[in-house]
N, C-alpha and C positions, 0 to 999 in steps of 0.2 A: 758359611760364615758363622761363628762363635758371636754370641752376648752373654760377654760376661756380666754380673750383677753382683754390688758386694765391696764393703772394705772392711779387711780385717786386720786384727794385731798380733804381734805372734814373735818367737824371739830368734835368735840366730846363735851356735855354739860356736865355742871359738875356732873349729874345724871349717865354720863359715855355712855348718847346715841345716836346715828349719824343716820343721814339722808343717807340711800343707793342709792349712783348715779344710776342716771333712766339708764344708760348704763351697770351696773353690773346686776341693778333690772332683765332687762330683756332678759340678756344670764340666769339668774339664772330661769326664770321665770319656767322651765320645773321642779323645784325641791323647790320651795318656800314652799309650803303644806308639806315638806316632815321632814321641820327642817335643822338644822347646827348643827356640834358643835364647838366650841373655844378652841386651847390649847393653850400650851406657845410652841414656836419651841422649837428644841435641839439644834441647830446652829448659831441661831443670836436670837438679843434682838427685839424680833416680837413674835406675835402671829400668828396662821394658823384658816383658818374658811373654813375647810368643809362640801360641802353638805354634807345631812346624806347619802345616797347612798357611798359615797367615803369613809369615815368617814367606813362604813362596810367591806368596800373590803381592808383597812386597818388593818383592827380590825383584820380579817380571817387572813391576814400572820401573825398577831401578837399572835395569839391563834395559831400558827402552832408551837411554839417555842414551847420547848423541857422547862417545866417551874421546873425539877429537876437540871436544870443547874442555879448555882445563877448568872452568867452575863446575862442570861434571863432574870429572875425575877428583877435583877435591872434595865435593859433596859426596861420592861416592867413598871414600877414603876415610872421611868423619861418621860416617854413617854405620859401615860398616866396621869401625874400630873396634877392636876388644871383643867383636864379636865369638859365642860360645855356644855350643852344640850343649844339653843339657837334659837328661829325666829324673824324674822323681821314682826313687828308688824303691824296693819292696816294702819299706818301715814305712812308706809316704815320705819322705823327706827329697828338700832339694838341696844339691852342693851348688853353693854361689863362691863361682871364682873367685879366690883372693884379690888377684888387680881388679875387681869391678866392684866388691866390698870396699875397697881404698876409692877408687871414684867417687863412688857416691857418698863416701862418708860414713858407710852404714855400722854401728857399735853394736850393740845390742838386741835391744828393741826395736823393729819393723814395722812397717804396716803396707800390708797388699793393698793396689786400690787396683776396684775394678776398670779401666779404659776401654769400653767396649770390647774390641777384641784383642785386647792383652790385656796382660796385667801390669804396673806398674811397682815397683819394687821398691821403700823409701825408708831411710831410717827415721825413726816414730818422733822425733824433735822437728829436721825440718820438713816433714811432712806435716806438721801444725803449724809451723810457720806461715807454709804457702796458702794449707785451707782456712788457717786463719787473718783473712787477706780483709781490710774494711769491707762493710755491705756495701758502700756504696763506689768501691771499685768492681765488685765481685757484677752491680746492678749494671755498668755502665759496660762492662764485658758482655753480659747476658744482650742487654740491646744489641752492642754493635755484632756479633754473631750470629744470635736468635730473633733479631728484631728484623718483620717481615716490611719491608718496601714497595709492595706493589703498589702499581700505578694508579689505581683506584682510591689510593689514599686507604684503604681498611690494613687495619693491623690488630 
């Protein structure tokens, strides 16, 4: 498993293809031969860019569903949407399909954010938007998430 660490800024040409920060390049460096792929998230207006290793061990819970069940099948169908096989080519650069540029909204200006084992793909406006969310919604997320309950009352 990949820890990615890191967000960066960086632009998009109007061919739709970006220069890979040499800081991303080379925590990826163990899985470049191996491929990515790009989808659209389910949660916000961004894209995800998994190595392909991650991208598989995904894939494996998603093929665990039960695909007679149709909230499956449509989970599985939004999930995989728009889904794109993707590498970063000799120059370091990545091509980001056109319909998943229009998904997301992304103009210009980007910003990679690291999500543990992907990376997350956003145009650099509303990606300020989200991180800049009040402290003290951002505080009350961190609790209900990271806020430990055990029984002993210690946290």
């Amino acid at each position: 498993m990949i820890n990615l660490i890191g967000t960066y800024e960086c632009k998009v040409d109007a061919k739709g293809r970006m220069l890979v920060p040499a800081a991303i390049k080379k925590q990826l460096s163990p899985v470049l031969q191996e491929g990515f792929v790009v989808k659209r998230s389910l949660f916000e207006a961004c894209l995800e860019l998994y190595p392909m290793a991650e991208w598989h061990e995904a894939m494996k819970e998603v093929n665990g569903l039960n695909r007679f069940r149709k909230k499956n099948n449509d989970f599985i169908r939004k999930f995989t949407a728009g889904v794109k096989i993707i590498e970063i080519d000799a120059a370091g650069r990545l091509l980001i399909p056109k319909d998943l540029i229009g998904i997301a909204g992304i103009k210009k200006e980007i910003v990679l954010s690291s999500a543990i084992n992907i990376i997350e793909i956003w145009d650099k406006e509303k990606y300020e938007e989200v991180i800049n969310d009040s402290p003290e919604n951002i505080a009350d997320l961190a609790e209900e998430v990271m806020g430990n309950d055990d029984a002993d009352g210690i946290s």
